[in-house]
N, C-alpha and C positions, 0 to 999 in steps of 0.2 A: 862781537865778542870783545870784549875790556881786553885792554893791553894789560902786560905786566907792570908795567907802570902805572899803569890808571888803576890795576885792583893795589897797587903799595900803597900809591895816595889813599884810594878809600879804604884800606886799612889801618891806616897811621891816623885820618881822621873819626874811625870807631875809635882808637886806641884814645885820643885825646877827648872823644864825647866820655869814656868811659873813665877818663881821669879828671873828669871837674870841670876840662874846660869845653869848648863847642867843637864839632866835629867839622865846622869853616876854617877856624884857625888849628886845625890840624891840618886839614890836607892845603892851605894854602904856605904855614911853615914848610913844610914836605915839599911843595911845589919851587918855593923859595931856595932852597936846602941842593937839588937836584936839576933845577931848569938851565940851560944853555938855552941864549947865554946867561950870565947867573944877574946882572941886573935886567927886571922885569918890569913895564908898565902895568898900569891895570888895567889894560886895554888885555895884554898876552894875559895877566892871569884870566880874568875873565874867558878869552879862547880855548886857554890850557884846562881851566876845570870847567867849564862848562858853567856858569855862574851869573849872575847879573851884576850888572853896577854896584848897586846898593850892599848886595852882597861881600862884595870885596872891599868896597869903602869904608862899611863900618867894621870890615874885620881891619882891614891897614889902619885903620885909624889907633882902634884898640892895641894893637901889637906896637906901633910909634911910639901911645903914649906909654907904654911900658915898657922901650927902647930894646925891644926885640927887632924891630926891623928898622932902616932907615928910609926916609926919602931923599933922593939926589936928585939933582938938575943937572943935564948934560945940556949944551948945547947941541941947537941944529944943524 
């Protein structure tokens, strides 16, 4: 059974299929929004929503270049 968490995601991702834009960059905003700790690789998103690579790359990419999300470098 979906956690409570996992049905918000995939409702905030209907919510944003239903507003124009794609139901990935909704539940990965969402994921974004509410994940501990709040910077995420895209290794974690990928785990977090259940997703592939490709999936999450051409969403981060899209949301970067419309400077909705950042990319940082931390050191190791």
């Amino acid at each position: 059974h979906p956690t409570e968490q996992q049905r918000f995601i995939e409702d905030m991702g209907l919510f944003f299929e239903r507003s124009g834009s794609t139901r990935m960059v909704g539940r990965v905003l969402v994921w974004l929004l509410i994940a501990q700790p709040p910077l995420q690789s895209a290794e974690d998103l990928m785990a977090a929503l259940q997703v592939s690579r490709g999936a999450i790359s051409a969403t981060l990419r899209q949301r970067i270049d419309r400077g909705m999300v950042d990319r940082v470098s931390l050191p190791e």
